[in-house]
N, C-alpha and C positions, 0 to 999 in steps of 0.2 A: 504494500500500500504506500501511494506517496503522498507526504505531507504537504503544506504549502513551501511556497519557495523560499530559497534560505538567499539570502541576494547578500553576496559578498562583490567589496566595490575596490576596484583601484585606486592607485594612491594619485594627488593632481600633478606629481613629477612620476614621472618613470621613461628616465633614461638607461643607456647601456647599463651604468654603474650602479643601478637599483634592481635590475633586471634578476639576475639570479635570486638574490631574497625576497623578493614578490612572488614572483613563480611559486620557489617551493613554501611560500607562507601561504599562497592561493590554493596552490595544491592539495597541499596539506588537510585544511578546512574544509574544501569544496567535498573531499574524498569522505573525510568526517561526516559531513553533514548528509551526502548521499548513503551511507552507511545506516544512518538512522532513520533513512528511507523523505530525506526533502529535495524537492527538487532543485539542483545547481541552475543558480542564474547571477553573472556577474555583471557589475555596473558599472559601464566606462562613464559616466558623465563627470565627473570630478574630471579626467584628463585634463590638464593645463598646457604642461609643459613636457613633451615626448618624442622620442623619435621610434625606428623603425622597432626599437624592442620591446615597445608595447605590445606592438603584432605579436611577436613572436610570445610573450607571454601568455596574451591571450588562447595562442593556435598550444602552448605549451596543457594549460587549463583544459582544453578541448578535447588534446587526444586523451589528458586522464579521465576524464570524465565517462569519454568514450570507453577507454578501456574496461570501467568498472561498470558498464553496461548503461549508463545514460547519455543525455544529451544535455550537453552545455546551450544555454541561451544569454544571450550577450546583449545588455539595454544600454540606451545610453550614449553609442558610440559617438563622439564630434565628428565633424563635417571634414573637419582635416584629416583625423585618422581613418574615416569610410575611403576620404581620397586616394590617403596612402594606399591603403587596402586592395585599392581599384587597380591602381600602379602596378602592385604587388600580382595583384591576378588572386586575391585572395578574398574578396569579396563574397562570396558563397560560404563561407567556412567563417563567416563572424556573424551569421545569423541564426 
């Protein structure tokens, strides 16, 4: 049975150098949280200040999620990182 969503949100920097301890702090939680059966959904809208490794945290979040048999949903995103995203060709896989 799943609960309601458990919405864990990024930080409003996350560059390279925050990247790895977001991740595995996201991770972490997210994996928790689906374990007690709530649905994973994390929230970019804080975003401030980021570059390309936010993506990558987020797609990081994604395949764990995936792994442990859910679906990550991702609210929130800014306008700038959908762009990046677009860039990236990675636009399908942050929704």
């Amino acid at each position: 049975m799943t609960h309601a969503p458990q919405v864990m949100a990024l930080p409003a920097t996350l560059m390279q150098a925050q990247a790895q301890a977001v991740t595995d702090s996201l991770v972490a939680s997210l994996q928790a949280h689906m374990a007690a059966g709530a649905e994973p959904v994390l929230d970019a809208s804080a975003l401030m200040r980021f570059d390309s490794s936010a993506l990558a945290v987020i797609l990081a979040c994604r395949r764990a999620v995936q792994a442990g048999g859910g679906q990550l949903r991702v609210m929130g995103l800014p306008e700038r990182a959908q762009a990046l995203a677009k860039v990236y060709g990675l636009s399908a896989f942050l929704h």
